[in-house]
NUTI-584644 format. One record per residue: residue in three letters; x, y, z of N, C-alpha, C in turn; residue number from 0. Coordinates in steps of 0.001 Angstrom, whole numbers, padded with zeros to 6 digits, always signed. Layout:
N
+-------+---------+---------+---------+---------+---------+---------+---------+---------+---------+------+
| mivex |      nx |      ny |      nz |     cax |     cay |     caz |      cx |      cy |      cz | nudo |
+-------+---------+---------+---------+---------+---------+---------+---------+---------+---------+------+
|   ALA |       X |       Y |       Z |       X |       Y |       Z |       X |       Y |       Z |  NUM |
...
+-------+---------+---------+---------+---------+---------+---------+---------+---------+---------+------+
END
This chain:
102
+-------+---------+---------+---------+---------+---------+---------+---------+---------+---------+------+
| mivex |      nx |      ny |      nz |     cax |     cay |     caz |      cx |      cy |      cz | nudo |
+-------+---------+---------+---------+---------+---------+---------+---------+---------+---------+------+
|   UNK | +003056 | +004362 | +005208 | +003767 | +005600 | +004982 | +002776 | +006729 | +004748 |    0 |
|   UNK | +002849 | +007663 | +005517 | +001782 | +009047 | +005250 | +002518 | +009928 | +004144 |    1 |
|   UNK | +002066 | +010662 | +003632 | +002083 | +011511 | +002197 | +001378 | +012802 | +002920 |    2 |
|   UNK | +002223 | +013896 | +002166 | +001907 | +015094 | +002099 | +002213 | +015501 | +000481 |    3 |
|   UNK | +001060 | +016189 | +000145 | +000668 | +016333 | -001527 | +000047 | +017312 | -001644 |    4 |
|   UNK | +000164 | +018251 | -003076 | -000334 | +019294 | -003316 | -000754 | +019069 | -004703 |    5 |
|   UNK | -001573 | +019269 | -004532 | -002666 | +018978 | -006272 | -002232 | +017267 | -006401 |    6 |
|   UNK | -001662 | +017187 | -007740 | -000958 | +016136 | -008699 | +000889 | +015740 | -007946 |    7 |
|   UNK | +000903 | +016580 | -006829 | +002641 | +016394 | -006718 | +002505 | +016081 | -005412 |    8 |
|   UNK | +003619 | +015314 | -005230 | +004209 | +014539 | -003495 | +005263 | +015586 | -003354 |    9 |
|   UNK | +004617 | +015943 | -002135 | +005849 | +016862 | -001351 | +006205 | +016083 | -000486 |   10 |
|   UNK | +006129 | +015298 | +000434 | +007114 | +014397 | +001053 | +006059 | +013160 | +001647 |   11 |
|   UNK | +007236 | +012159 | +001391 | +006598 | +011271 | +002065 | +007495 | +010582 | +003326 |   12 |
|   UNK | +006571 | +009377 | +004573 | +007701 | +009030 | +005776 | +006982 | +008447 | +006604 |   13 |
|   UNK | +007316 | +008142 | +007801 | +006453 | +007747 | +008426 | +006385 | +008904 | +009884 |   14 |
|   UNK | +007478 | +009396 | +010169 | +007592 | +010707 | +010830 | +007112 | +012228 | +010617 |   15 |
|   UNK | +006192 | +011852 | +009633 | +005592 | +013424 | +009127 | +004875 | +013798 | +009787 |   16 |
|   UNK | +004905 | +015247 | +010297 | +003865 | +016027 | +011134 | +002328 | +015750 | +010604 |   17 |
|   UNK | +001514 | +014927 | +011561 | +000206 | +014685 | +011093 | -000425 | +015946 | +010488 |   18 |
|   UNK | -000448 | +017240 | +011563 | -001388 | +018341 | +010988 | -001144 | +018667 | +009458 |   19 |
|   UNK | +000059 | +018068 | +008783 | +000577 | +018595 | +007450 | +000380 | +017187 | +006610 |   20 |
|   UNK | -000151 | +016258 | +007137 | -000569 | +014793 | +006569 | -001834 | +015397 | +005861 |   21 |
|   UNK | -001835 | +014296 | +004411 | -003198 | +014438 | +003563 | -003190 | +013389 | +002972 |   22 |
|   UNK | -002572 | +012166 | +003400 | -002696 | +010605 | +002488 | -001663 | +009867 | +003039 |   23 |
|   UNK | -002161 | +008743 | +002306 | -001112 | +007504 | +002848 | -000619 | +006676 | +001478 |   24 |
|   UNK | +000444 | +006472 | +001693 | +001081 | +005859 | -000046 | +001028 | +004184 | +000450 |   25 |
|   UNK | +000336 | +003575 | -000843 | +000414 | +002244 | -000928 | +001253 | +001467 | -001336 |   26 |
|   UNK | +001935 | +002204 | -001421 | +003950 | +001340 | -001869 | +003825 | +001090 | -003314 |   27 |
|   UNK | +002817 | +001638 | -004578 | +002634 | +001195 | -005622 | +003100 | +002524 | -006033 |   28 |
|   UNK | +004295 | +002237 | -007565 | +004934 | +003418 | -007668 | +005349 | +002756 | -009218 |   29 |
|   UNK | +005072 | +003975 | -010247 | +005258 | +003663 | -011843 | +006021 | +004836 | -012373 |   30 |
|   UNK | +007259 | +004247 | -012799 | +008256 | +005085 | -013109 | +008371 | +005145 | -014539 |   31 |
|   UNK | +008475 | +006507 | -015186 | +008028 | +006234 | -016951 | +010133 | +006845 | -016711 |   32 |
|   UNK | +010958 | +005510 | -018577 | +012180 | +005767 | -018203 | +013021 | +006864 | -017906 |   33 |
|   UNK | +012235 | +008132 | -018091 | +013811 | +009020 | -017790 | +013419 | +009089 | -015826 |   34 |
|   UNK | +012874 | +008439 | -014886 | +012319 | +009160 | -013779 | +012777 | +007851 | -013226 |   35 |
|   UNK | +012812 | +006711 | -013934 | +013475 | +004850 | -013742 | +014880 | +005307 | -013747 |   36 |
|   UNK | +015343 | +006062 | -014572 | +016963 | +006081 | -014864 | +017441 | +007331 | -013627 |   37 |
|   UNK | +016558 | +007984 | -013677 | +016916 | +008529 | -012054 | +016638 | +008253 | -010851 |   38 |
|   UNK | +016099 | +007533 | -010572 | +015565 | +006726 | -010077 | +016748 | +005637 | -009257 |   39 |
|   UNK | +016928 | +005278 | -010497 | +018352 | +004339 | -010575 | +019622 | +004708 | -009631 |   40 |
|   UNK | +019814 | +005838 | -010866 | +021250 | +006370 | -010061 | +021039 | +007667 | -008990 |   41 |
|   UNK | +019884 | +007578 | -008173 | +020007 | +008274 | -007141 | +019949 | +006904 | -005897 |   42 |
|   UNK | +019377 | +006075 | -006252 | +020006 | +004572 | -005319 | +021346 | +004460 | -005348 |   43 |
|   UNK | +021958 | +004440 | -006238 | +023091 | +003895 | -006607 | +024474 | +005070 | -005803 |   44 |
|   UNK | +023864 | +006504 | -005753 | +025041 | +007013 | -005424 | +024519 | +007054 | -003895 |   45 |
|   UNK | +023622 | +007038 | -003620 | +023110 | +006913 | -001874 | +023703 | +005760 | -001165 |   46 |
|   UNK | +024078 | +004885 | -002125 | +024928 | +003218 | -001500 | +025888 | +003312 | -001271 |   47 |
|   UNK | +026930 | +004677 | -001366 | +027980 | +004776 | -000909 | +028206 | +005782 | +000157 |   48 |
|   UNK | +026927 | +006205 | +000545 | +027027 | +006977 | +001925 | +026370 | +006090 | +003389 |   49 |
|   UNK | +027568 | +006152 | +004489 | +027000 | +005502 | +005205 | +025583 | +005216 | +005684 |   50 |
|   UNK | +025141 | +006562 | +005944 | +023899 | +007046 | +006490 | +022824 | +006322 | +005848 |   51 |
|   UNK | +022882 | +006006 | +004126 | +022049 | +005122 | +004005 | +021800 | +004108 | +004137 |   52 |
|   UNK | +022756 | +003547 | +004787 | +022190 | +001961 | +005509 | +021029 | +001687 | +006273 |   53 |
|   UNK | +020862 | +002988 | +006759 | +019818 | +002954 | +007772 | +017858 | +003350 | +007084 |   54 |
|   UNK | +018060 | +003401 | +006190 | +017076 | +004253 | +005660 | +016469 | +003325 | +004244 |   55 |
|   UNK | +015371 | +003774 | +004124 | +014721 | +002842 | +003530 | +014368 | +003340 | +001904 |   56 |
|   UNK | +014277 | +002991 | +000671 | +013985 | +003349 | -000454 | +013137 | +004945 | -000637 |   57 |
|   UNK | +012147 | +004566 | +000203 | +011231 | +005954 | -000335 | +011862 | +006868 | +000591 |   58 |
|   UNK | +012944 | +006968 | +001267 | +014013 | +008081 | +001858 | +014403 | +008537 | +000043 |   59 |
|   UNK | +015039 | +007944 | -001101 | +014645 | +008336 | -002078 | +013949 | +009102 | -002907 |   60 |
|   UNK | +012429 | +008707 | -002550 | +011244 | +009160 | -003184 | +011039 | +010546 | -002329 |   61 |
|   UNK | +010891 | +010488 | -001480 | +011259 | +011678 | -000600 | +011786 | +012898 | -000802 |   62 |
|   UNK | +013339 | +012447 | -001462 | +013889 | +013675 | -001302 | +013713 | +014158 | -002898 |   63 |
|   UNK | +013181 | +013489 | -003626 | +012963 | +013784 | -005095 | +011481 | +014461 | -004952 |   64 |
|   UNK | +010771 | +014103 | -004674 | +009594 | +014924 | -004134 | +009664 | +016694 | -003688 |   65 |
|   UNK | +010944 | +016208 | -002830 | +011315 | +017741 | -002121 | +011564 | +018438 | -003255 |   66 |
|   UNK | +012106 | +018217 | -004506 | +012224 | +018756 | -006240 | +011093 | +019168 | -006627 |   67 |
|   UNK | +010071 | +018470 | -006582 | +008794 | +019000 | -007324 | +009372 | +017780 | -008646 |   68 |
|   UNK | +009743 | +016372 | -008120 | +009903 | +015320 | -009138 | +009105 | +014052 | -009293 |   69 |
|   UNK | +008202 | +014109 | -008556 | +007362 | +013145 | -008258 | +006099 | +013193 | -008159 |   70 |
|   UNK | +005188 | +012764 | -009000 | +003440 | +012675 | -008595 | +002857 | +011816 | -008736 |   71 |
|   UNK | +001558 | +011944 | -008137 | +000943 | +011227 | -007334 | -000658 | +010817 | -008045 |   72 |
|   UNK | -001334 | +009494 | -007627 | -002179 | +009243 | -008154 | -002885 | +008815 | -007288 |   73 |
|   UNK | -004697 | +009297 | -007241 | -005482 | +008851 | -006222 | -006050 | +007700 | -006507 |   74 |
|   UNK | -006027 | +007024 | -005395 | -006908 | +005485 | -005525 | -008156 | +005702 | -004904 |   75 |
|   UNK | -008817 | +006874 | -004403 | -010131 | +007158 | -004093 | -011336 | +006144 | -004964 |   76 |
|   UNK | -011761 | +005538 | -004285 | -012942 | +004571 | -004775 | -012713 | +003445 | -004930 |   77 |
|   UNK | -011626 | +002920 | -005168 | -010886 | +001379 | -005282 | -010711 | +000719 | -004584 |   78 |
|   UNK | -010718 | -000585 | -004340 | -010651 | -001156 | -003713 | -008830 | -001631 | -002866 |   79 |
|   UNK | -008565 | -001578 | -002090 | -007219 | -002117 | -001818 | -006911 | -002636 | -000311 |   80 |
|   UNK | -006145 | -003269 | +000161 | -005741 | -003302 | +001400 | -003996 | -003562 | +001844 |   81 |
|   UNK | -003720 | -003283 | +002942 | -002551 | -003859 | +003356 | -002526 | -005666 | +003629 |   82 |
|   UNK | -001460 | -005618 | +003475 | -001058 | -006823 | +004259 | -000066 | -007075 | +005294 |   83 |
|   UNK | -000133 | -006737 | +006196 | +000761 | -006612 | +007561 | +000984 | -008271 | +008464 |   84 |
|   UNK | -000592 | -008412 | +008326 | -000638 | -009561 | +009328 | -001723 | -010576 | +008651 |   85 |
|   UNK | -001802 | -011970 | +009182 | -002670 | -013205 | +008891 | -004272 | -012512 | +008421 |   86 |
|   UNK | -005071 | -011732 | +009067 | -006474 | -011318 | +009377 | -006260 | -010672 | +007706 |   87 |
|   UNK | -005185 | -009253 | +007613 | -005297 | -009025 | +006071 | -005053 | -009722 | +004906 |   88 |
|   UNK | -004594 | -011098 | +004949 | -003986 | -011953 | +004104 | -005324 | -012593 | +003387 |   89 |
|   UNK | -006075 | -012574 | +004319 | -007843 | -013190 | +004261 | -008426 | -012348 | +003479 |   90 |
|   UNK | -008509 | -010759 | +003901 | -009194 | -009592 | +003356 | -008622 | -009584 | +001623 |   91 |
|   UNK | -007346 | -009426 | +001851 | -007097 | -009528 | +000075 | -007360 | -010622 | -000727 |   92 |
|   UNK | -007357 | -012224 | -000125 | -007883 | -012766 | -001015 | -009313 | -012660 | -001246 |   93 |
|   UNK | -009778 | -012050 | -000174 | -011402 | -011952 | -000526 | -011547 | -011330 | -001610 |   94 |
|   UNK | -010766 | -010031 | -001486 | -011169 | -008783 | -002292 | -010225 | -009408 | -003830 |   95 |
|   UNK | -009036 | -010037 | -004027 | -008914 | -010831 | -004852 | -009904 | -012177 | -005690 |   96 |
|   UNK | -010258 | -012499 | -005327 | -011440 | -013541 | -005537 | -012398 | -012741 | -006238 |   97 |
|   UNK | -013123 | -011354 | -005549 | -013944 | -010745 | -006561 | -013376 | -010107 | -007837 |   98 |
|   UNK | -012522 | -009693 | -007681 | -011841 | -009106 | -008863 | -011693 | -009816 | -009951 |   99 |
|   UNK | -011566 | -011525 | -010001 | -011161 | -012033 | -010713 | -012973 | -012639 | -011623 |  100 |
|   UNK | -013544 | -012438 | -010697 | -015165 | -012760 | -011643 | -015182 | -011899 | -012836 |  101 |
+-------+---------+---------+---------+---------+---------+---------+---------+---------+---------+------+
END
């Protein structure tokens, strides 16, 4: 998912975002302190009764709370991380797992 961000705040995130307005990519790691969990909550909850969201995926959520100026963001610049999509990255994280744990 690419991210568009300004300072400390997510202005939108997707996978359809105009690259020239791209400045990051979100690692699906997301910490909700409770009043932002409890909205959080019930903005799932009332989206489950509109068709349209069947089609659409959680951070369609995060997204449009973003579009608020309700959501920010934290850099992982220097850290170590990877995806896991396929067999080849499954290898890479336990590698990079294995050191972590020394």
């Amino acid at each position: 998912m690419k991210v568009i961000s300004e300072g400390s705040q997510l202005k939108s995130v997707g996978k359809k975002l105009p690259l020239d307005k791209v400045n990051g990519e979100s690692i699906g790691i997301m910490h909700f302190n409770p009043e932002g969990a409890r909205h959080f909550k019930q903005c799932i909850e009332a989206s489950m009764y509109l068709p349209e969201s069947l089609q659409k995926w959680y951070l369609s959520i995060i997204d449009k709370l973003a579009s608020d100026n309700q959501v920010g963001i934290c850099s992982i610049h220097g850290h170590e991380w990877t995806e896991v999509d396929f067999v080849q990255d499954l290898e890479r994280a336990q590698t990079l797992a294995e050191k972590w744990s020394k």
